[in-house]
N, C-alpha and C positions, 0 to 999 in steps of 0.2 A: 797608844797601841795602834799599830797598824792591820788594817784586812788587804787581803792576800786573795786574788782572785785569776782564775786560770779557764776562763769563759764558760765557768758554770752559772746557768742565770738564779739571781736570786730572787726570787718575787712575793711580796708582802700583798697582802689582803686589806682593801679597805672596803667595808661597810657600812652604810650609811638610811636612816629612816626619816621620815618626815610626816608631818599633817596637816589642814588644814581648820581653823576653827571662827565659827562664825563667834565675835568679842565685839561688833560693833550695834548689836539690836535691831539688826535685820531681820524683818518679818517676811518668812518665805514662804509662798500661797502654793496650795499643794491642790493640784484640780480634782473636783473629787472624783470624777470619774478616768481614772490616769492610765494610757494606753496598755493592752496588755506589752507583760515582757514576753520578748517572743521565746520559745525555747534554745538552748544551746544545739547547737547543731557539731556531732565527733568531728574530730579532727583528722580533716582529708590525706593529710599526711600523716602514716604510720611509723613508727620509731622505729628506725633504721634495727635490722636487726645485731644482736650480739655478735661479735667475733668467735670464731672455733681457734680453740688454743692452737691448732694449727696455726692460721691468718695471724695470732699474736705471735710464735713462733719468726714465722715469716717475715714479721714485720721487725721484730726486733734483729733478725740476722741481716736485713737491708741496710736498718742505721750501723749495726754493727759495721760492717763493710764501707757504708758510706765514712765512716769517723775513719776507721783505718785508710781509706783510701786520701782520706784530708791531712791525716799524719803523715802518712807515704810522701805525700804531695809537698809537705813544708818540711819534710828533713831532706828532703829533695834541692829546695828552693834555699836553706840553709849551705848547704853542700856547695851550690852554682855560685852562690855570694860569695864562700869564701876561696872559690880557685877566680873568683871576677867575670865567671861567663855571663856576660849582659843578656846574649839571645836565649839563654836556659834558665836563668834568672826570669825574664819574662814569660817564657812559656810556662813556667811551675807558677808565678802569680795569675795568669787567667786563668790557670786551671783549679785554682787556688778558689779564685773566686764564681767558677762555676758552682765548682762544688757547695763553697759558704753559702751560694743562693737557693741551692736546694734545703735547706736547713734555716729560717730566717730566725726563728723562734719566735718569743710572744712576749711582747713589749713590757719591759717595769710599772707594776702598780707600785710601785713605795711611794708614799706619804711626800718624803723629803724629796724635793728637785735634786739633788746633785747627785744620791742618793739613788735616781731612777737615771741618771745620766752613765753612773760608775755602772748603772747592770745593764745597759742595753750596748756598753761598750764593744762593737762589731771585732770579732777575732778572727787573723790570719786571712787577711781580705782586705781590700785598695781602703784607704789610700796608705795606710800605715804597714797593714799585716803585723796589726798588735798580737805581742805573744801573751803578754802577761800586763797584770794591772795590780799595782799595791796604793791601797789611799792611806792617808795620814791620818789617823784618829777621828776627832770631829770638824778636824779643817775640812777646807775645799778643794784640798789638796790631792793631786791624782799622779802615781807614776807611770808612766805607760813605756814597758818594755817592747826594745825590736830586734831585729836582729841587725848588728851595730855595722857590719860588712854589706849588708842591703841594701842597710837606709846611707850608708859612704857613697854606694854605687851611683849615688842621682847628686847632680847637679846641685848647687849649694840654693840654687835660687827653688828646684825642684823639693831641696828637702824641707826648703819653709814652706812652700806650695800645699807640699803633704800634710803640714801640723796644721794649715791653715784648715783644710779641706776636712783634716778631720775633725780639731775644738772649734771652728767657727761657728757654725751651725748650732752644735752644743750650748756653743758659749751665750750666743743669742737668744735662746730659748731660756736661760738661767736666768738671763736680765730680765725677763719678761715674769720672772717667780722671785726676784729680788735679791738673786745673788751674782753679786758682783766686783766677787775677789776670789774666781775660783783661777785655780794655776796648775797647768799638765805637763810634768817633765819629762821629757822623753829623753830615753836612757837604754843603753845594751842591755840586752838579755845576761842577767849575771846569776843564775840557779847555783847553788842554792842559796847565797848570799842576795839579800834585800838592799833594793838599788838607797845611793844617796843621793844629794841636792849637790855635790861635787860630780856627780856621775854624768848628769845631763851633757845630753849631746845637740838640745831645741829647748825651748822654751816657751810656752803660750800663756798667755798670761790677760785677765778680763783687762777688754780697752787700751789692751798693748800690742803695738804689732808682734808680731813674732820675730824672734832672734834664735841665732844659732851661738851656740855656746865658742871658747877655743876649741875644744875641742872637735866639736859638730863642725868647724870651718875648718879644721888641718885634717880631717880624717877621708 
């Protein structure tokens, strides 16, 4: 079974308790006359006040505006790819990722590395302008959708550059939690049909360089 993710973050809860117990026969001298405890003194910092359903109001019509202004921006950046305008193409990815920056979210607690890798996967912003992300069951296996006219527009040495720039880092951190067979296929955007391993157009792969697919080299 595959999951199917479209930069909604998903984030798991870990909780964790602990204690300390004296097991070894340690005799611990207690003075008898033991300082006082001094009192607790309030907390000089008072708890930011509530928001007025207004201020939430407000706040949700900013994000609202902010997201449409990101969609705006990448049906934009779609559009320029596919009539090949390089300087409109450019202009809609720094705009692209002004906007992603205001928006960073809040990093994957999940348990599983690869698992906190697939959710903090960065959407529509350098070095990919990943649209879509499908993983493969319980593999390590990640497909990472682009827009296949954008990611043609760069340089073949450019488009490995990009795969590098985005699983390298990734990929490093995996090995460092013990996984060391994960694999990111980068493949065109195909809504509503789910990419295949014929599809790729890159290939990243743990302790392999990257390779561009025939396809990814004739396109």
């Amino acid at each position: 079974m595959r999951a199917l993710s479209c930069g909604i973050l998903l984030a798991g809860l870990i909780a964790g308790c602990g204690g300390d117990k004296n097991s070894t026969g340690t005799i611990v001298t207690v003075s008898p006359n033991p300082p006082p405890v001094p009192k607790s003194q309030p907390d000089a910092s008072p708890a930011p006040p509530e928001k007025s359903e207004a201020e939430h109001e407000a706040t949700d019509a900013a994000e609202a505006a902010a997201d449409m202004a990101l969609e705006a921006t990448n049906a934009q950046l779609e559009r320029a790819a596919k009539r090949q305008d390089r300087a409109a193409v450019v202009k809609a990815e720094r705009r692209l990722d002004r906007l992603a920056a205001r928006r960073p979210g809040e990093p994957s607690t999940a348990a599983d590395p690869f698992v906190r890798f697939v959710d903090d996967v960065q959407y529509k912003r350098a070095p990919l302008y990943v649209q879509q992300t499908v993983s493969e069951g319980a593999s390590h296996i990640l497909f990472v959708s682009v827009f296949r006219e954008q990611f043609c527009l760069k340089t073949p040495r450019a488009r490995i550059a990009a795969v590098d720039a985005f699983f390298g880092p990734a990929d490093a951190a995996l090995h460092k939690e013990g996984v060391d067979d994960a694999v990111v296929y980068i493949v065109p955007l195909l809504e509503p049909s789910l990419p295949e391993r014929r599809d790729a157009l890159a290939i990243g792969r743990s302790d392999t360089p990257t390779k561009l697919t025939a396809a990814g080299r004739a396109c």
